[in-house]
N, C-alpha and C positions, 0 to 999 in steps of 0.2 A: 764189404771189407771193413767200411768205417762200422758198421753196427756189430757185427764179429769183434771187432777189437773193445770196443766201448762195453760190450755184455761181458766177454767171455776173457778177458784179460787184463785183469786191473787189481791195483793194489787192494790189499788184504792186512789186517793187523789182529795176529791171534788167530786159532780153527776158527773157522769158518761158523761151524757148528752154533759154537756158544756166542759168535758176533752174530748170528743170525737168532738168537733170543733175546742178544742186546739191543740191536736197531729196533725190532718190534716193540720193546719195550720203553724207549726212549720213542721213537715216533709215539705212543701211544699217550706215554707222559705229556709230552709236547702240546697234546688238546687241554691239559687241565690247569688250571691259574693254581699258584704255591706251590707247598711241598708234597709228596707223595707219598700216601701212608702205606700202600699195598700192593702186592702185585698177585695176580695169580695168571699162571703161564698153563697154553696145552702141547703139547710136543710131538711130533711125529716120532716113533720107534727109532728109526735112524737119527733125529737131532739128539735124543736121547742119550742115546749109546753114545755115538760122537764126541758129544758133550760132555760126558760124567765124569772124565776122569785128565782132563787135559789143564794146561797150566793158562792163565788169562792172564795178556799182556798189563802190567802196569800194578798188577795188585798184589808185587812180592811175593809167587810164589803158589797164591791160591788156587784151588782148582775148581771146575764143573760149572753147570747151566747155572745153579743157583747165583754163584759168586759173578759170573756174567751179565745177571736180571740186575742183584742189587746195584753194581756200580753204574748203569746206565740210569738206574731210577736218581740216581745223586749226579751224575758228570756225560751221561751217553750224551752223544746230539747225532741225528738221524741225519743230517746233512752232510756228511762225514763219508757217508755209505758204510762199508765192508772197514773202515777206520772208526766206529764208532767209538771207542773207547780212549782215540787218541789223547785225549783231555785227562784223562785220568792222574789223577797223584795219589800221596800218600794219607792228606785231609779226605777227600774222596775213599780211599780203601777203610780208613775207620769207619766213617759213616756208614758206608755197605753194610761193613758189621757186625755195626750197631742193627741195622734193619734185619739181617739175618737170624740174629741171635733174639728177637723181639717175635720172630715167626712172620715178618709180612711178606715175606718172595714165597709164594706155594708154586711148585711143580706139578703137573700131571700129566701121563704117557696113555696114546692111544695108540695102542697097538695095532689098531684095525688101518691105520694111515704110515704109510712106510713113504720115501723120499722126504722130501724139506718141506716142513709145513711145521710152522708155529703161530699161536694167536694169544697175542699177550692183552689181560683184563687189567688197564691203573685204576685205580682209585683213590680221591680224596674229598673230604667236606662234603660224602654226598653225592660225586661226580663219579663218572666211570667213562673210561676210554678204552676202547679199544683197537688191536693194530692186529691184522696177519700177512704172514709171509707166505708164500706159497710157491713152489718147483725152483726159486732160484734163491739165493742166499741172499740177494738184497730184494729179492720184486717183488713188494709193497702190492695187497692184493684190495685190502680194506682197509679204511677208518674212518672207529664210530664214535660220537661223543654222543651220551644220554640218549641212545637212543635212534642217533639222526645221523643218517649216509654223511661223513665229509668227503672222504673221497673211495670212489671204487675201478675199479678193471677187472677186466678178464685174466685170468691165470696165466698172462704170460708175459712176460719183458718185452715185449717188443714196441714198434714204435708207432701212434697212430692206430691202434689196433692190426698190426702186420704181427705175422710169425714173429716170436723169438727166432733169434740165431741160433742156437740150441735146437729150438722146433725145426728150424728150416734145413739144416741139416742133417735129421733124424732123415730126411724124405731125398736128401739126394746119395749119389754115390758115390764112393771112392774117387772115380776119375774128375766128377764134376765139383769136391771141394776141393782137392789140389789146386783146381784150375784158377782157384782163386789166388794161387800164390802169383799170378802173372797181374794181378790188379792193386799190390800192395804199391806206394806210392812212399815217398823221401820223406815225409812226415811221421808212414806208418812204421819202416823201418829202424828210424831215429824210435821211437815209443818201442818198438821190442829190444832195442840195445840196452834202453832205459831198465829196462828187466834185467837183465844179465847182472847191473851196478848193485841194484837192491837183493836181488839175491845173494852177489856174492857180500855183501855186506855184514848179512845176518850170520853167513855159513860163518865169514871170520869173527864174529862176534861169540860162534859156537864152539868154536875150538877155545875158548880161555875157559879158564878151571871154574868148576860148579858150576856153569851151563849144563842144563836137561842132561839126560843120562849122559853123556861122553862117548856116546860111541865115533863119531868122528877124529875126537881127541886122542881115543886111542888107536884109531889103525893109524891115525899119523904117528902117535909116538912112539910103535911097536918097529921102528925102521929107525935105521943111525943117520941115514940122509934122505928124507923124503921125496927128497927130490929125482931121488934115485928110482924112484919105488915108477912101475907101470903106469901109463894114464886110465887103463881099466881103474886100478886100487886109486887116483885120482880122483876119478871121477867120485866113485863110489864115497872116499871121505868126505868131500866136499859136500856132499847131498846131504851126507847123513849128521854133518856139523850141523850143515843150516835146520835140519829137521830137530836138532837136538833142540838148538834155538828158541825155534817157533813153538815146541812143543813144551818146553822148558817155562812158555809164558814171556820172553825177553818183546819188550816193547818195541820192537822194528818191524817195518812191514815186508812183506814179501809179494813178487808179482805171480798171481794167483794165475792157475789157467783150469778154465772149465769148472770155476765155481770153490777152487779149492786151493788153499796156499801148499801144501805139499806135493798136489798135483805141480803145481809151478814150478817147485823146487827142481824137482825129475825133470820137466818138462822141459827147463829154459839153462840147468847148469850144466850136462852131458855136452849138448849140443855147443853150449859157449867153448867150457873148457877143451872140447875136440878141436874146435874154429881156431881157437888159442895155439893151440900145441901144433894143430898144422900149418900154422901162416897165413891162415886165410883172412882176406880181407872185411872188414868191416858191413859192407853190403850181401857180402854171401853169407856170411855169419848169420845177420838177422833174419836172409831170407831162411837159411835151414832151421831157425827160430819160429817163423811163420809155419812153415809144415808141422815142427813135430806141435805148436798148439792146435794148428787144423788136424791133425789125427786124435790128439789127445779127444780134441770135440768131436771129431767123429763117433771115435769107440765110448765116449761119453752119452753121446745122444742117446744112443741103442741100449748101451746097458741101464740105465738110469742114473741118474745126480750122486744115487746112494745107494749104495748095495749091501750086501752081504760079502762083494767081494772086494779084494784090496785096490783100487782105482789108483792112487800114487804107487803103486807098480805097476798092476799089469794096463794101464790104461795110459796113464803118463809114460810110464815105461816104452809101450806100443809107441806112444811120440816122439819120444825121446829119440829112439831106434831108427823110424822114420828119418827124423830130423837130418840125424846123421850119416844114414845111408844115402840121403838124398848130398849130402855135402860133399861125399865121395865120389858119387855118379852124377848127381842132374838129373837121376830119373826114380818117376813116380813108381815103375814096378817096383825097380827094388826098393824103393822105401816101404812099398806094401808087402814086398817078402820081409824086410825086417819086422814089420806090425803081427804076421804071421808066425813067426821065430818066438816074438815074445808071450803072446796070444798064449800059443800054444804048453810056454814054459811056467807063466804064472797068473794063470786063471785063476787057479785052487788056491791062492793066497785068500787067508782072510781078513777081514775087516773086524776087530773085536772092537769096535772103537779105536777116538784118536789119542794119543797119550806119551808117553814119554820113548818108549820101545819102537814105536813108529818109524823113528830112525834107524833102526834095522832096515825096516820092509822098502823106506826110501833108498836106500844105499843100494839095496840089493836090485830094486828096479832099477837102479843107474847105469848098476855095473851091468847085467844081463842084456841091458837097452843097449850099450857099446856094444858088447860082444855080437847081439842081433845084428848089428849095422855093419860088424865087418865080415860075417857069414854072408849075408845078403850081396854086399859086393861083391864078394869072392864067388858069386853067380850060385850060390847055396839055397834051391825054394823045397819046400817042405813036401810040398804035391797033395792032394786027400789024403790026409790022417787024421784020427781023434777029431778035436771039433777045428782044424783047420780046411777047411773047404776049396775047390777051386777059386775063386778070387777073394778078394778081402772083404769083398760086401757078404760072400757066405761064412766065412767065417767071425765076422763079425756080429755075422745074425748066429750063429752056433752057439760066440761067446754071450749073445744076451739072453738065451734060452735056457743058460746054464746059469747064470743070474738070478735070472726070473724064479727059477727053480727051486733056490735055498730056504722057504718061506719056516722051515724047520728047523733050519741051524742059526737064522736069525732068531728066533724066537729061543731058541736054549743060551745063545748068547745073550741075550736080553735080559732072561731068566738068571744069569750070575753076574750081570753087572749090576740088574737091580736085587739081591740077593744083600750087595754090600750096603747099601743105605740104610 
């Protein structure tokens, strides 16, 4: 449970994406004495896309991998983690770039490496360092200065050389990660409340004018009394403020779930604002918090870190749905017919990268994840259809088959985002 919370649930400042070409690059820095004349970056296809087109906290407004490399080579500190950029100012954004506009941040995309993998080269006076990341957005896999091992591990987060939590529940089932919700403890509790504060922080920071596209902004201001308006259309605003937010580049963090702040967003705000709206107590609240991040990690595991398909809906979403169907009943089935419901509804969403628009496809997971959760109650299961299967471990294997699959529509997406550079 403590290792689940610690990997798979922790603050995040900015996509994920482009902080995970930041810390590389700041750990990397971090080997070499002075300033740092260069960088050259290699990117997996997914950090890529991800990356290209989103807004990075702290630098007014800027976007993509590049603008994420330079402000770490001037302000990142790797100790930070998934906050690497927190330090950043306005001194800071000039220098970037100036380094930009000089040509020293080079990008390169391998296409042949799809999930999270980057390995950033610094250089100065001579020196060269190097740092890669690998399967998790902070798990630090190598670094080399001139040459010489400083530090290595195996490709996985975990602890002592044990499974990642990630890994470790790629291999169990449905019934046996639930089962963890009976081992969270008053500290772990209190830590996913904590989530709920900073999420809804951002969302209300997203609703004031010129934040990221507005679409939050305006389902709220399309209604004479908001207040008025359904806790579906609720939910659904709230998601898609905070997504405007994050994606907007506003320097606040957000509690990430499964590696990914918009995953968090869907994950941790449905579930609050339902807890809210119905009365429920504070203890129940976080534990229907606990589920829908243990499901988010589930259908996470299976399909991979990074897909082709949209994870802050139909993955969060499946959480979310969970979350909530569990709040209503106290039981694991039907929170796996909600995971079902969703599964089924927004597979085919895609992922073009992460960007301003984003706050659509979160919204849209928020709202759909309600509505799953209260079909499911309502004793509504799907049965074998399309790629929903008799229990949720087969449909869960259905939906990462169908993941796996896209190796063609990632590649034409690829093809028109690097098309603009």
């Amino acid at each position: 449970m403590k290792q689940f919370l610690k990997e798979e649930v922790k603050p995040a400042l900015g996509c994920t994406e482009p902080v995970a070409v930041a810390l590389a690059v700041a750990r990397a820095r971090e080997e070499l004495e002075g300033k740092p004349e260069r960088a050259e970056i290699l990117l997996s296809s997914n950090i890529f896309k991800n990356g290209a087109s989103v807004g990075i906290p702290g630098s007014g407004g800027l976007k993509g991998n590049e603008v994420a490399a330079a402000l770490s080579l001037v302000s990142g500190r790797s100790e930070y983690g998934l906050e690497v950029l927190k330090d950043c100012g306005p001194d800071d954004v000039e220098a970037a770039m100036t380094l930009l506009k000089a040509g020293a941040v080079r990008l390169s995309v391998d296409r042949g490496i799809s999930g999270v993998f980057v390995k950033a080269n610094v250089m100065n006076g001579g020196h060269t360092a190097s740092c890669t990341i690998e399967k998790n957005h902070s798990n630090i896999t190598e670094v080399i200065r001139d040459g010489t091992i400083i530090s290595t591990s195996a490709s996985s987060n975990g602890v002592n050389g044990t499974l990642s939590a990630a890994e470790a529940i790629s291999l169990m089932t449905w019934e046996e990660v639930m089962g963890y919700l009976d081992e969270a403890d008053e500290d772990d509790l209190a830590f996913l409340l904590e989530g709920v504060k900073m999420n809804l922080a951002i969302a209300k920071k997203g609703f004031e004018d010129g934040v990221g596209l507005g679409a939050g902004r305006m389902i709220r201001d399309s209604f004479d009394d908001f207040e008025s308006a359904d806790l579906g259309t609720k939910i659904k605003t709230w998601c898609a403020a905070a997504s405007d937010a994050r994606m907007g580049g506003v320097p606040m963090p957000v509690m990430s779930s499964a590696g990914s702040g918009n995953h968090g967003i869907t994950a941790v705000l449905p579930v609050a604002l339902f807890a809210e709206a119905k009365g429920m107590s504070d203890e129940k609240k976080a534990r229907g918090l606990l589920v829908s991040h243990l499901a988010t990690a589930y259908v996470k595991s299976r399909t991979g870190r990074l897909s082709s398909t949209c994870g802050c809906a139909f993955a969060a979403g499946a959480g979310a749905a969970a979350g909530m169907a569990w709040l209503l009943s106290e039981r694991i089935d039907k929170a796996g017919a909600a995971v079902g419901i969703v599964v089924s509804n927004l597979l085919g969403m895609l992922c073009d990268g992460a960007k301003e628009s984003c706050a659509f496809k979160v919204g849209t997971g928020a709202m759909e994840a309600y509505h799953a959760a209260l079909m499911a109650d309502g004793g509504i299961e799907l049965g074998t259809q399309g790629v929903v299967g008799s229990t949720v471990d087969e449909t869960i294997d259905n939906a990462a088959r169908v993941a796996s699959s896209m190796g063609a529509i990632e590649q034409t997406l690829l093809d028109i985002v690097d098309g603009r550079k």
